[in-house]
C-alpha positions in Angstrom: 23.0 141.9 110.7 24.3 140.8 107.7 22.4 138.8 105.0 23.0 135.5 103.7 25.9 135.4 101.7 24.2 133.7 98.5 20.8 135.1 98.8 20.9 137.4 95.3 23.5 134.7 93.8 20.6 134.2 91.2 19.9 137.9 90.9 20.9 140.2 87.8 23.9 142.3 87.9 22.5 145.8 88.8 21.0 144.5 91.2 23.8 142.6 92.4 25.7 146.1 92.0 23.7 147.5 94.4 24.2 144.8 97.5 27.8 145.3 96.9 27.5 149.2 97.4 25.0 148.3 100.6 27.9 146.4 101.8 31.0 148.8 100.6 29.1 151.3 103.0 28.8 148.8 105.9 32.5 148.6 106.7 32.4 145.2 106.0 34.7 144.8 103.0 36.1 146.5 100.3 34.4 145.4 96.8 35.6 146.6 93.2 34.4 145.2 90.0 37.1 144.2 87.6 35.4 146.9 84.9 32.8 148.1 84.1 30.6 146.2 82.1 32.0 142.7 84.4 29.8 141.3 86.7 32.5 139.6 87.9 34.0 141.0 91.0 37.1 140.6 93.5 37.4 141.2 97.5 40.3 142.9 98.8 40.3 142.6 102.6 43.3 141.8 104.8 41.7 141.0 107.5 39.4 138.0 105.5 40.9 134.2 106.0 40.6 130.9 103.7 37.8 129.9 103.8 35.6 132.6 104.8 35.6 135.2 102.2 34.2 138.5 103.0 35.1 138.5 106.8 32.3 136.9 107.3 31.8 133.2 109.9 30.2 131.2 107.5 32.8 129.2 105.9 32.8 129.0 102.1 32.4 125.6 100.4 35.7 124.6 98.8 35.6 124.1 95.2 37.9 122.3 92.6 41.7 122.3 93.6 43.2 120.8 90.2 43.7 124.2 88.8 46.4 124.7 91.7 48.3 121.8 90.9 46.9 119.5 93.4 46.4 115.5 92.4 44.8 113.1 94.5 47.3 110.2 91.9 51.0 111.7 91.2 51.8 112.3 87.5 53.6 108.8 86.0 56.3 108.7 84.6 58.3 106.0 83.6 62.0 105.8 83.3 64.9 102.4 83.9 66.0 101.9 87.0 69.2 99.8 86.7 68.0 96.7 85.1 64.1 97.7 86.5 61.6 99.8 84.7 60.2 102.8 87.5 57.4 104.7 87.6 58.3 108.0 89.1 55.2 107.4 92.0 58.0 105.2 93.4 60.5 107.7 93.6 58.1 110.8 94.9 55.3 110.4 97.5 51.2 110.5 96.1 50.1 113.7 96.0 52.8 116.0 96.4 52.0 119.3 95.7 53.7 120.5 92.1 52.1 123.1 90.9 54.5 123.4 87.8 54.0 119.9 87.2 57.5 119.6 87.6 56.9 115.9 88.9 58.6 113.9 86.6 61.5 116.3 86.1 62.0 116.2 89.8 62.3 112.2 89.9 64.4 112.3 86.8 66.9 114.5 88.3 67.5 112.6 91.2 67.2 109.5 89.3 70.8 109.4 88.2 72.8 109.6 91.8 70.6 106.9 92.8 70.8 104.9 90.4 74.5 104.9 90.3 74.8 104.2 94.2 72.6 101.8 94.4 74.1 100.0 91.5 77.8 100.4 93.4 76.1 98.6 96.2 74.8 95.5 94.3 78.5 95.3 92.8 79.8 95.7 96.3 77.5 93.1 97.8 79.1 90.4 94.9 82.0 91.2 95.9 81.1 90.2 99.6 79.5 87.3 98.2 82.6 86.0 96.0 85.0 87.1 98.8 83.4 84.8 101.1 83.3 81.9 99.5 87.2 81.9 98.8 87.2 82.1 102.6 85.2 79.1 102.8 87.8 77.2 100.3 90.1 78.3 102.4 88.5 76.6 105.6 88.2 73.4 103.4 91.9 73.6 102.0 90.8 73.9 98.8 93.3 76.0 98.0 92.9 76.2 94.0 89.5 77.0 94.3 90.4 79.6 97.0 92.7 81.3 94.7 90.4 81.7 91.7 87.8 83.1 93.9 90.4 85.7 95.5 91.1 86.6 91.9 87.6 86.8 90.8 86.6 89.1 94.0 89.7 91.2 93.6 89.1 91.8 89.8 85.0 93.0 91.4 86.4 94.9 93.8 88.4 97.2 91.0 85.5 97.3 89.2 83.7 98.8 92.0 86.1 101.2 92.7 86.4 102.3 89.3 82.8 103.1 88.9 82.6 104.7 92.4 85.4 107.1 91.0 83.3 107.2 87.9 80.5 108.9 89.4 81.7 110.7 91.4 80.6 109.1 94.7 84.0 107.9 96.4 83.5 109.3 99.1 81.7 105.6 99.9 84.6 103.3 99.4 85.5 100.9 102.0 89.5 100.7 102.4 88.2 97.8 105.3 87.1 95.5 101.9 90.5 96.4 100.0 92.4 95.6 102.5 90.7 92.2 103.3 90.6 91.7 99.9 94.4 92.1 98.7 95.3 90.2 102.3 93.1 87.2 101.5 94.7 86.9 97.7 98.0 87.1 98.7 97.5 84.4 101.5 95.5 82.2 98.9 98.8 82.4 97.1 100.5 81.5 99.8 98.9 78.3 100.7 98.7 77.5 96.9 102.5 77.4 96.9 102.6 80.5 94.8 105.4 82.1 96.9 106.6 85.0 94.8 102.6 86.0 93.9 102.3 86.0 98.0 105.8 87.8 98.5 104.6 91.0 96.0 101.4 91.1 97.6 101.9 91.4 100.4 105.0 93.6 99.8 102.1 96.4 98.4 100.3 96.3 101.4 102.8 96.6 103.6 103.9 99.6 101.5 100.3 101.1 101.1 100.6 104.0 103.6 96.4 103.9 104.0 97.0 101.0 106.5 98.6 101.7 109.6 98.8 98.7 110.6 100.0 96.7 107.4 103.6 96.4 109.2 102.5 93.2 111.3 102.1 91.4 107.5 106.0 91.1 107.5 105.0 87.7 110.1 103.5 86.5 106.7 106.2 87.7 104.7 109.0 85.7 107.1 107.1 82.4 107.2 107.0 82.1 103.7 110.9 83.1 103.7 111.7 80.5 105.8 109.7 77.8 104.0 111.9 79.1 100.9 115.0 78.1 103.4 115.5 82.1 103.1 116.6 81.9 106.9 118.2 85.3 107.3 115.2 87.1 105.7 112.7 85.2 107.7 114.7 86.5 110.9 114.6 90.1 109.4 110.9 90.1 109.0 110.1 88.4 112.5 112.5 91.1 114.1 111.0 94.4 112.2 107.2 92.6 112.8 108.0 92.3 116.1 108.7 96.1 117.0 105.1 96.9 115.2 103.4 94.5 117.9 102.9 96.4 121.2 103.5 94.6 124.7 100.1 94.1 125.4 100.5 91.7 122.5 102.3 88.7 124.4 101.0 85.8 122.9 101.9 87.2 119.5 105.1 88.3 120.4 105.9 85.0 121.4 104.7 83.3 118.6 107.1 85.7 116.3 110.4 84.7 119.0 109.7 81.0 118.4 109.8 81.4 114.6 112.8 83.4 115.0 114.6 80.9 117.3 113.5 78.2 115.1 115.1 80.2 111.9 118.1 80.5 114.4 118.4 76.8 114.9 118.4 76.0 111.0 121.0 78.9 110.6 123.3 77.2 113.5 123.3 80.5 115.6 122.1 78.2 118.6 123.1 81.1 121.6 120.5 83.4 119.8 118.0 80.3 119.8 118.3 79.8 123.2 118.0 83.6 124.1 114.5 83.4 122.2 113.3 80.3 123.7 114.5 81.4 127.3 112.3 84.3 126.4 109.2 82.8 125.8 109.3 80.3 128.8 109.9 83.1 131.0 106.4 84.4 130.3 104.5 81.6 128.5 105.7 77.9 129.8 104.8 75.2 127.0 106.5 71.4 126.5 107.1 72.9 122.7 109.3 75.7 123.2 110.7 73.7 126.6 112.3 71.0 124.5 113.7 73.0 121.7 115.5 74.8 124.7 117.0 71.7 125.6 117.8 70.3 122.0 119.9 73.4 121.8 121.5 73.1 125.5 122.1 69.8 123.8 124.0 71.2 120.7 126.0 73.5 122.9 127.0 70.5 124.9 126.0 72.6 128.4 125.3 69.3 130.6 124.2 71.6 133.7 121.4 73.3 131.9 120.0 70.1 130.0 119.4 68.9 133.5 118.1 72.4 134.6 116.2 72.5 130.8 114.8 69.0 131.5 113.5 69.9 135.4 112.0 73.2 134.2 110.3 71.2 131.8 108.6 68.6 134.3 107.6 71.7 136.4 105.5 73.0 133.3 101.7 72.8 135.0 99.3 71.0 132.6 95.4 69.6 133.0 95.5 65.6 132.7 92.7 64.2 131.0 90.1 61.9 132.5 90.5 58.7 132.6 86.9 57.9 131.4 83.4 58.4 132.4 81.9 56.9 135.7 78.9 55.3 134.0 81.6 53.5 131.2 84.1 52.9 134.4 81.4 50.5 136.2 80.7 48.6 132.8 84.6 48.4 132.3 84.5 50.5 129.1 85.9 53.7 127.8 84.2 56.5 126.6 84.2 56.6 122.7 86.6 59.0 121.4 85.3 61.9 119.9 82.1 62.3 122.6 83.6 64.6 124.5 85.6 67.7 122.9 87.1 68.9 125.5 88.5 65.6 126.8 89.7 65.0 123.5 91.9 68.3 123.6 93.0 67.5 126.6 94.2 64.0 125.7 95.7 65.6 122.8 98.2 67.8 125.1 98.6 65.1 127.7 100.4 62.7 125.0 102.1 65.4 123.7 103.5 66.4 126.9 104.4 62.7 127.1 106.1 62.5 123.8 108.6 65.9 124.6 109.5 64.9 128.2 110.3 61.2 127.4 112.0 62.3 124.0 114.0 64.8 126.0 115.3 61.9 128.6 116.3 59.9 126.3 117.9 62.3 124.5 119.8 64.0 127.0 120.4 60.7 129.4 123.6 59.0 127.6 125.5 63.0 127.6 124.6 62.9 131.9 126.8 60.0 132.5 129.6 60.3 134.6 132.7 58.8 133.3 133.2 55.8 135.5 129.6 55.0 135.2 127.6 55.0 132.0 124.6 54.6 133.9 124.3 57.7 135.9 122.7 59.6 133.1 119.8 57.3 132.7 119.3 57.0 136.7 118.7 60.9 137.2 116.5 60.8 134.1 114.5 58.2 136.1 114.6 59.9 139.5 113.1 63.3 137.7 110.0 61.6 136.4 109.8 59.6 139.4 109.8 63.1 141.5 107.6 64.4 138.6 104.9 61.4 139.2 105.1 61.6 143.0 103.8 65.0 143.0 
């Protein structure tokens, strides 16, 4: 049985000696005294754990750890963070073991990527903020105050990119906010009138070879063409925008013939007008596109197809709007305007439709007549809505 691990702890060193040796020829450890002379002494044992020194089950009270480098409160160190003064216990977690004290180097050099990208954020995040609120001018056709903030957000968004490249951390740049940037400055020009400004704009864009799909822009490009009365351009850009949008498209592809039979029309080519226009009511039927068709059936003087142009018309399906709400129908009242949205767009399109198809008879009712009767013209004009209201 061994005997208690501190009971000569208050002994003098022979006799301390002399337990060792009792021990050493035990088999219970190895003891060697660091010299002679020393009373201090050291265990070598493999077989011993942390703790329990000796081999032995009674486990060792722990003493001081400070000497290892442990800290209950990290070393402080203070250094600029941005615009902020840190403390490097906010860049390393409390009581992390550093036995070099290496603590404050550590945070330090770190410090410097950090910094730098989380300063590129805040310069990224005024750039959002700026960007947006020339998108809100926009909204509120405020077009001057649009513009400057475009400017402002595109001179930020350089700026940004500059100090990404700067530090080396581009691998963070967001083409996405270029590209909405440049596109939202060079259709603030636009609506500001500022056609050249939009024109070389949007010309880089559409150049840039980082966006794939920057062809589609040349719809942009030919509507401000063909405000400038720059009819053959504005065709050239509808045709080469119009082989970037795919089939699945058709609402936009339709919306690109119309302007191009439109630019058509103003140019005089009417055959190619009506080729467009036949196009789009074949797959999207609307009184707009309807009675251009028969303006230029007009201008071509074909009397069979303004009478076909003006039936297809009438045969265009549309919702009517309601005549008014039952609870204002029993007082003998209409509903205010502007209570009901929907109702309101549909009145909208209902006197619209109105406005074509009655423009279009009269119109096209005086070229109908027959020669011995000047009337004949007006009379099927009549008889089609008649038809048209019947059913």
């Amino acid at each position: 049985m061994c005997p208690d691990l501190y009971y000569d702890y208050e002994l003098p060193a022979p006799a301390l000696r002399s337990a060792i040796s009792g021990l050493a020829m035990s088999g219970d450890a190895v003891a060697q005294p660091y010299g002679e002379g020393d009373d201090r002494f050291r265990v070598e044992d493999t077989s011993t754990r942390t703790g329990t020194p000796l081999g032995l089950h009674e486990v060792r009270p722990i003493t001081s750890t400070s000497g290892a480098g442990f800290s209950t409160k990290p070393t402080e160190a203070v250094s600029f963070y941005g615009d902020k003064l840190l403390s490097t216990s906010e860049h390393c977690t409390a009581g992390a073991f550093d036995p070099l004290g290496n603590t404050e180097q550590n945070a330090l050099l770190g410090q410097a990527e950090y910094s730098s990208e989380h300063h590129a954020r805040r310069m990224e995040s005024q750039v959002h903020k700026t960007f947006e609120d020339s998108v809100i001018a926009l909204g509120r056709d405020h077009y001057e105050a649009a513009l400057e903030k475009a400017k402002e957000a595109g001179k930020k968004e350089r700026a940004l990119c500059k100090f990404r490249e700067a530090h080396d951390i581009v691998d963070n740049i967001h083409m996405e906010l270029t590209y909405a940037i440049c596109f939202n400055l060079a259709h603030s020009y636009h609506m500001a009138r500022l056609h050249d400004e939009a024109v070389h704009t949007y010309s880089l864009l559409i150049k840039s070879k980082q966006y794939t799909q920057s062809g589609r822009l040349r719809v942009n490009l030919g509507n401000i063409y063909f405000e400038q009365q720059r009819y053959q351009l504005a065709v050239r850009m509808y045709r080469m925008a119009l082989d970037q949008i795919p089939n699945s498209g058709k609402r936009t592809r339709f919306n690109i013939l119309r302007n191009m039979g439109n630019a058509f029309v103003h140019l005089g080519q009417m055959g190619d007008a009506v080729q467009s226009y036949e196009t789009i009511l074949g797959g999207h039927q609307n009184f707009h596109t309807a009675f251009n068709l028969i303006i230029c059936y007009y201008a071509l003087g074909d009397v069979d197809k303004m009478r076909t142009g003006l039936q297809k018309m009438l045969s265009i399906p549309y919702v009517p709007a309601v005549a008014g709400n039952a609870d204002f129908e029993l007082d003998g009242r209409s509903p205010p305007a502007g209570d009901d949205a929907l109702q309101d767009e549909l009145r909208r399109r209902e006197k619209e439709a109105r406005y074509y198809v009655l423009t279009a008879s009269r119109l096209i009712a005086p070229a109908l007549q027959l020669a011995n009767d000047p009337m004949s013209g007006f009379r099927f004009a009549i008889d089609v809505l008649k038809s048209k209201d019947e059913s």
